[in-house]
DOBALUM-919680 format. One record per residue (C-alpha): residue number from 0; residue in three letters; x, y, z. Coordinates in steps of 0.25 Angstrom, whole numbers. Each point is the difference from the previous one (the first is absolute). Layout:
# residues N
nr/rest/X/Y/Z
NUM/Ala/X/Y/Z
...
***
This chain:
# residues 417
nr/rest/X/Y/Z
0/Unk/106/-5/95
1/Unk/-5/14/-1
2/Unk/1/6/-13
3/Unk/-10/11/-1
4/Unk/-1/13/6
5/Unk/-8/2/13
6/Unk/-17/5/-5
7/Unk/-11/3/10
8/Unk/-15/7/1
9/Unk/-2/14/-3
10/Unk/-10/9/3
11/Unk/-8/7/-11
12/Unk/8/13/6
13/Unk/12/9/-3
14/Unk/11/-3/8
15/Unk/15/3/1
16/Unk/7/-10/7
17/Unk/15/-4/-1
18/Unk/3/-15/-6
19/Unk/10/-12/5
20/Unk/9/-3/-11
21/Unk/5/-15/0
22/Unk/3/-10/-12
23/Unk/6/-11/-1
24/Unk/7/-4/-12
25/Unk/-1/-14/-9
26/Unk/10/-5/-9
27/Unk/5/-9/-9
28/Unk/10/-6/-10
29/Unk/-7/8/-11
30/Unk/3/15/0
31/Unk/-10/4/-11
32/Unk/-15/-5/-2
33/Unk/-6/2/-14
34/Unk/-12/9/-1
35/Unk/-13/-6/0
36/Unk/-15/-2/9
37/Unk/6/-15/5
38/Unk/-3/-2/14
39/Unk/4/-11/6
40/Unk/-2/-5/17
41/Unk/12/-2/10
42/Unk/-2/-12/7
43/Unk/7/-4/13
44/Unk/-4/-8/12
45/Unk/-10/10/9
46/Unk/9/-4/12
47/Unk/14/6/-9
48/Unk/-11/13/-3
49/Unk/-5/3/12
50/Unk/14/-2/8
51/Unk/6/11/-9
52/Unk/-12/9/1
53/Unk/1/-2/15
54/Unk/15/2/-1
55/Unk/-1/13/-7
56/Unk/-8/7/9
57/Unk/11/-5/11
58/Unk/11/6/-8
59/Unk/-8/13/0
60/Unk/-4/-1/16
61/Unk/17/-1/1
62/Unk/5/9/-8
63/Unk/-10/12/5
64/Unk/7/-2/13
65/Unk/15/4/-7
66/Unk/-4/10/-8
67/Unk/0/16/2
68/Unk/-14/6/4
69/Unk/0/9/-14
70/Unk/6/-11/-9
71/Unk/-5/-5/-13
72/Unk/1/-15/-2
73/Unk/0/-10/-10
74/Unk/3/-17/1
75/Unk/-2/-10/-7
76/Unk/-6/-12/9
77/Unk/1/-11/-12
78/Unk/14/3/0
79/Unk/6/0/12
80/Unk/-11/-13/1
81/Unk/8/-6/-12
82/Unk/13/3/3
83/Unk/-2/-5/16
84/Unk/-5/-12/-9
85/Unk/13/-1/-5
86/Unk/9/1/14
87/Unk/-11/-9/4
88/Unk/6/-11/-6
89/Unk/13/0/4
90/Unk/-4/-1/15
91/Unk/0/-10/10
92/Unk/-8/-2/13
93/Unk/-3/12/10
94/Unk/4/11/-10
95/Unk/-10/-9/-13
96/Unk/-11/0/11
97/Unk/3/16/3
98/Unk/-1/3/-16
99/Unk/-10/-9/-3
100/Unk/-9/5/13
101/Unk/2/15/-4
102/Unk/-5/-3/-15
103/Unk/-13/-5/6
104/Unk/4/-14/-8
105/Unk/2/-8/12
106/Unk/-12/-9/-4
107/Unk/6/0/-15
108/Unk/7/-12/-4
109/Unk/15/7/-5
110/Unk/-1/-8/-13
111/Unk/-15/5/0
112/Unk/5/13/2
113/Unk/11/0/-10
114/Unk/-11/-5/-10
115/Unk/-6/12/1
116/Unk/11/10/0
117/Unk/3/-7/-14
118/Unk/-17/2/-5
119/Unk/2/15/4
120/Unk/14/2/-9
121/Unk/-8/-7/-11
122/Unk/-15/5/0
123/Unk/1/14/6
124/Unk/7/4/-13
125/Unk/-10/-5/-8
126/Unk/-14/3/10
127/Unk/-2/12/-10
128/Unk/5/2/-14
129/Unk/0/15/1
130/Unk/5/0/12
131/Unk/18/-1/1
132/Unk/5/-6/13
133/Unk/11/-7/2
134/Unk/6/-9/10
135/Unk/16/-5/0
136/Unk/8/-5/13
137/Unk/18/-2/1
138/Unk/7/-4/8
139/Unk/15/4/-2
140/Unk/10/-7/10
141/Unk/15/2/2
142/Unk/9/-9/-9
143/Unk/9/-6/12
144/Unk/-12/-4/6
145/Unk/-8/-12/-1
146/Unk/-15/-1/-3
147/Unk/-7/-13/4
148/Unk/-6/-7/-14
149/Unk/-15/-1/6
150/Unk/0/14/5
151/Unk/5/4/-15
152/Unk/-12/-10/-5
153/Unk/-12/5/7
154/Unk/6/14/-5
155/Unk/-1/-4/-14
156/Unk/-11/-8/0
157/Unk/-10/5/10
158/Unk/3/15/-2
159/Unk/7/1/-13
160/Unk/11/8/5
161/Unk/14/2/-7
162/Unk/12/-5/8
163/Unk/12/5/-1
164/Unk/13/-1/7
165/Unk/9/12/0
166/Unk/14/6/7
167/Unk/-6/11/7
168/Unk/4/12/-6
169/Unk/-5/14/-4
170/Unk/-1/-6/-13
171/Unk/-10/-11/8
172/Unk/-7/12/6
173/Unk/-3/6/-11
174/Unk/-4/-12/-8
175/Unk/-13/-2/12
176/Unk/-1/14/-2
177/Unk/-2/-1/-16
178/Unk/-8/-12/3
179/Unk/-10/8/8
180/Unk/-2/12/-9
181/Unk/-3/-9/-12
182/Unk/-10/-5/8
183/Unk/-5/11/4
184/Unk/-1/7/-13
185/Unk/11/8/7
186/Unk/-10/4/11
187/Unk/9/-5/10
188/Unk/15/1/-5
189/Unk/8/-3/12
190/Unk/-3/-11/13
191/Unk/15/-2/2
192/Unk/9/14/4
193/Unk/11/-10/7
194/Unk/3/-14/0
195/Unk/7/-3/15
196/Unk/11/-9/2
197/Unk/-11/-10/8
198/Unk/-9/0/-11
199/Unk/-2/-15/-7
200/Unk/-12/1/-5
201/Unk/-12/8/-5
202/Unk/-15/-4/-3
203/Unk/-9/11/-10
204/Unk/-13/0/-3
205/Unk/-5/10/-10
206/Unk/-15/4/-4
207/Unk/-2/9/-10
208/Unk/-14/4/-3
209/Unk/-7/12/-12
210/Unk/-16/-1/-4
211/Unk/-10/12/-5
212/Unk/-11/3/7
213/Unk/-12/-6/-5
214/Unk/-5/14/0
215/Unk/10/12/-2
216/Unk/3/12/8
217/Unk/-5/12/-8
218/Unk/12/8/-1
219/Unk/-7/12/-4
220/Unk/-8/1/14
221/Unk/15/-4/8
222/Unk/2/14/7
223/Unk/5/5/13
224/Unk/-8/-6/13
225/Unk/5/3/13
226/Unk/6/-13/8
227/Unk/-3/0/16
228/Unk/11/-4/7
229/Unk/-2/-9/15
230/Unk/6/12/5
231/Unk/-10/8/-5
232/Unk/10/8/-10
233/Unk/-6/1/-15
234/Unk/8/-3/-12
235/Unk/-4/0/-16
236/Unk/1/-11/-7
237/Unk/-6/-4/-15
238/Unk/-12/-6/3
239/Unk/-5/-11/-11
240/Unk/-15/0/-1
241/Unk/-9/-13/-6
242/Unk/-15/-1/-1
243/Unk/-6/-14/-3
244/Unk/-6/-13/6
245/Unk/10/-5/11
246/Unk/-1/-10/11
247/Unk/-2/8/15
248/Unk/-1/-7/14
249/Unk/3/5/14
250/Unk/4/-6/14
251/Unk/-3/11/12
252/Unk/13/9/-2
253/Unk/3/-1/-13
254/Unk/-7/2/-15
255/Unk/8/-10/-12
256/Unk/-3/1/-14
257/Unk/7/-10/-10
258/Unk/4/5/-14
259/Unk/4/-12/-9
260/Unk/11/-1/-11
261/Unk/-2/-4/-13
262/Unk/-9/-13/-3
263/Unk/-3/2/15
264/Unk/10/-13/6
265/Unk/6/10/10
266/Unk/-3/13/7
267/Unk/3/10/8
268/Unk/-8/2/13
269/Unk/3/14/7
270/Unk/-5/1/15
271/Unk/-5/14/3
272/Unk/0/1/16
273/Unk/-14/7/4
274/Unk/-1/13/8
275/Unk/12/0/14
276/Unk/5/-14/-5
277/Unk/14/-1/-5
278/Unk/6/-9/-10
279/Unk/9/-5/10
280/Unk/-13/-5/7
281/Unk/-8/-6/-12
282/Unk/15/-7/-5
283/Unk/0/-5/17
284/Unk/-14/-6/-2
285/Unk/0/-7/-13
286/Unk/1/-15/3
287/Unk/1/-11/-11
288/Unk/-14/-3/3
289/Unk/-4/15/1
290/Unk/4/0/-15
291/Unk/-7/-11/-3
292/Unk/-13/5/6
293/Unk/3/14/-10
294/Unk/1/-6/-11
295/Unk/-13/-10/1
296/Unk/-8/12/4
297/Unk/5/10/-10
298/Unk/-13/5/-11
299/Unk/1/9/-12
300/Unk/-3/14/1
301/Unk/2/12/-9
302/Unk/11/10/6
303/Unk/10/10/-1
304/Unk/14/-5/3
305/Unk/13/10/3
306/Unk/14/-6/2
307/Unk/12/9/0
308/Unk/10/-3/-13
309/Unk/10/-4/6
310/Unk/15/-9/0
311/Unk/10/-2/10
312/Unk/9/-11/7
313/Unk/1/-8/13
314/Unk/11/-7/7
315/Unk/1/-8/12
316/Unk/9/-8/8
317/Unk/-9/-13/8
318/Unk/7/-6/8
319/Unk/-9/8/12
320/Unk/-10/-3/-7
321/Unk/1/-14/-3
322/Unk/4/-4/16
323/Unk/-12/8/4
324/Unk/-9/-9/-7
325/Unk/9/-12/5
326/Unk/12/-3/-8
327/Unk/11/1/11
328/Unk/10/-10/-1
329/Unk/4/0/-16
330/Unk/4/13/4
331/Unk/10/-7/13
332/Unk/15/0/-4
333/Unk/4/-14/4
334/Unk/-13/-5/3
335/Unk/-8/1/-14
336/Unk/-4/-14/-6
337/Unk/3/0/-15
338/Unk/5/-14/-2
339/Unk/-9/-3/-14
340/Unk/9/14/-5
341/Unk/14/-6/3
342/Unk/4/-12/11
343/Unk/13/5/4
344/Unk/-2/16/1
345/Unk/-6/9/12
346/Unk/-8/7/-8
347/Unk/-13/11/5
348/Unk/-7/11/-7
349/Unk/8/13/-1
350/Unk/-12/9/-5
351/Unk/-13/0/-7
352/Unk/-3/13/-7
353/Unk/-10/3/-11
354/Unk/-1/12/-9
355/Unk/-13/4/-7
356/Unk/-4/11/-10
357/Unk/-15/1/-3
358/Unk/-5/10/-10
359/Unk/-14/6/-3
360/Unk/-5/8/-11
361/Unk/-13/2/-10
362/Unk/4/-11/-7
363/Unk/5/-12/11
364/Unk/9/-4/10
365/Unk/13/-4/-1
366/Unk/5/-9/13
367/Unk/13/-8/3
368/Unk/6/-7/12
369/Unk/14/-6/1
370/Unk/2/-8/13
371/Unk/16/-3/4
372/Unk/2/-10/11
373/Unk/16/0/2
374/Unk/5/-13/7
375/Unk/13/0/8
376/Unk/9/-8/6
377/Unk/7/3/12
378/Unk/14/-9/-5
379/Unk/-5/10/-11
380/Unk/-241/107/-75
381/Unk/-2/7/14
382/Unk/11/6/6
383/Unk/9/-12/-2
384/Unk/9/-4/14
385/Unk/16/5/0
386/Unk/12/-7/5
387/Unk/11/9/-1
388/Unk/14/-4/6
389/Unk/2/15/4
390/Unk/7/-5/14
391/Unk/7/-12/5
392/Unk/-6/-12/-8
393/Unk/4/-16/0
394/Unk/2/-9/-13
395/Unk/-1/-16/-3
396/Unk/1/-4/-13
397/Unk/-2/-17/-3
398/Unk/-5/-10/-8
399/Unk/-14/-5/1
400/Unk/0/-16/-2
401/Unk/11/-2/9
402/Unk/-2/11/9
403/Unk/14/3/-1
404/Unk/4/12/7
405/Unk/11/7/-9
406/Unk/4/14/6
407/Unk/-6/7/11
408/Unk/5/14/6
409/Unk/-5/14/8
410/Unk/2/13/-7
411/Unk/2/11/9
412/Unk/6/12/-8
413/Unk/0/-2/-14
414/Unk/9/7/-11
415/Unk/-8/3/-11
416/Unk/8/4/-13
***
């Protein structure tokens, strides 16, 4: 999986480009990480890493085709990865193949897979000591209704996840509400607004994610920069400023530069479109292999880097999404194949939403990702090169052993405070 930030070649020139913002976002069953300079590898099968790389950049294709022309966004690819992990195994025939297909593990063994899932809950947390990330999954299901015992296993097991049964209640909502926020260090405080009368079931995945920059933002040099908009419209924003060594690459439209966290186990890579190209076209063009090829080729330059400060938050229904990227039938009243989930019931998948918050300022980033997958029933030294974000940029931030991708997203217009 893709856990690092997009980098690329630079120039030895003064540029002003805008930057793709996208990170995914790792977790785990331990919230905090004690300080330290421990680093240690994330190892998963390359088959597993390259299908979520691969997959994230999918996701990115999709959701660029729902979303306005002027709208910032911000997902979490690991996530929605984990928690279709979850759904995964409570399906049965067309509707596994659909699920298993869309995540690019159609190769991967499920037991395979599910091994994996639980490596990432237990070594993401731990990859770098100075680094905080966490990782949890639930599953909450309604009290009158009946969960199959190997579905609740695999839960446990596999993913860690709590499982709790329920009456489904506005005391129930907000209990998956709570859930979240304290996942989240309360960046993400709601995931539920209602709980419908259909509802039997819902699947979270939570990612929460802070780390320092391995070099600060000086806050004395933040100032006003003017930030061009697509539409050719200009805005200030507080532009952050850093001068060091980074790591630069470049494909044909796009300049990348990676700036690392911490003891250097994750990063961020921020794509800065080059001349007429648009961030919308650098996102189209990324391939799992295009990244692959960034970030073998990427060298060490020394550079000015300018990244807006910056917080806001994302949220997105999927279902479109998800079916345009081949996930139809769990979606079908009456025709989905969730047998593994309960034997007796008709049960589908009502929604699949996600809700983000990233946060950028001189001393780090602060990311998390909640993904909601409710089930229902239908019975119920020269001049040094610059790269300044001062219009429409991208963002990946990952992991570097297990190429795990954890939050990815495009920032149009941002809202400097």
């Amino acid at each position: 999986m893709l856990l690092h930030l997009l980098a690329m070649k630079i120039s030895k020139k003064s540029i002003t480009v805008p930057m793709l913002a996208a990170a995914m976002l790792f977790g785990c069953t331990n919230d905090n990480v004690a300080p330290g300079n421990d680093v240690n590898p994330v190892e998963i099968p390359a088959s597993v890493s390259n299908g979520t790389t691969s997959f994230a950049f999918d996701f990115i294709h999709a959701l660029q085709k729902s979303q306005g022309a002027e709208e910032n966004f911000f997902v979490s690819p690991l996530s929605l990865h984990m928690a279709l992990g979850m759904l995964l195994n409570g399906a049965e025939n067309e509707t596994a193949d659909e699920i298993q297909k869309a995540l690019k593990m159609d190769a991967v063994a499920l037991a395979d897979l599910n091994a994996a899932y639980n490596t990432l809950i237990n070594d993401l947390p731990v990859a770098d000591s100075k680094v905080s990330l966490g990782l949890a999954n639930s599953v909450w299901y309604r009290n009158d209704f009946s969960v199959e015992n190997d579905f609740q296993s695999v839960l446990k097991n596999a993913f860690e996840s709590e499982v709790t049964g329920l009456p489904f209640d506005d005391a129930a909502k907000d209990r998956i509400n709570k859930w979240a926020s304290d996942k989240t260090n309360g960046k993400i405080p709601m995931v539920l607004d209602k709980i419908q009368p259909q509802h039997v079931m819902f699947l979270l995945n939570a990612l929460y994610f802070t780390g320092d920059w391995r070099t600060k933002f000086d806050a004395a040099r933040t100032q006003d920069t003017p930030f061009t908009l697509e539409n050719g419209q200009s805005k200030n924003v507080k532009m952050m400023f850093a001068e060091s060594d980074f790591e630069v690459g470049s494909e044909s439209n796009y300049d990348a530069v990676r700036l690392p966290y911490a003891n250097g186990q994750f990063n961020m890579t921020l794509l800065i479109p080059k001349g007429l190209n648009s961030v919308d076209a650098v996102l189209n063009d990324i391939t799992g292999e295009g990244w692959a090829k960034l970030n073998s080729g990427m060298t060490q330059v020394g550079i000015t880097v300018g990244l807006p400060r910056f917080t806001f938050k994302y949220s997105a229904q999927l279902k479109g999404t998800l079916q345009g990227m081949g996930i139809k039938r769990a979606f079908v009243e009456g025709n989905a194949q969730f047998g593994k989930i309960n034997r007796l019931a008709n049960l589908y998948v009502d929604f699949i939403k996600q809700d983000a918050y990233l946060g950028i300022d001189e001393k780090g980033t602060e990311a998390a990702a909640v993904t909601t997958i409710g089930v229902g029933t239908t019975s119920a030294g020269p001049v040094k090169p610059r790269l300044i974000c001062d219009r429409p940029f991208g963002l990946i931030i990952s992991e570097n052993t297990s190429n795990t991708i954890l939050f990815m997203g495009r920032i149009k217009n941002p809202e400097s405070k």
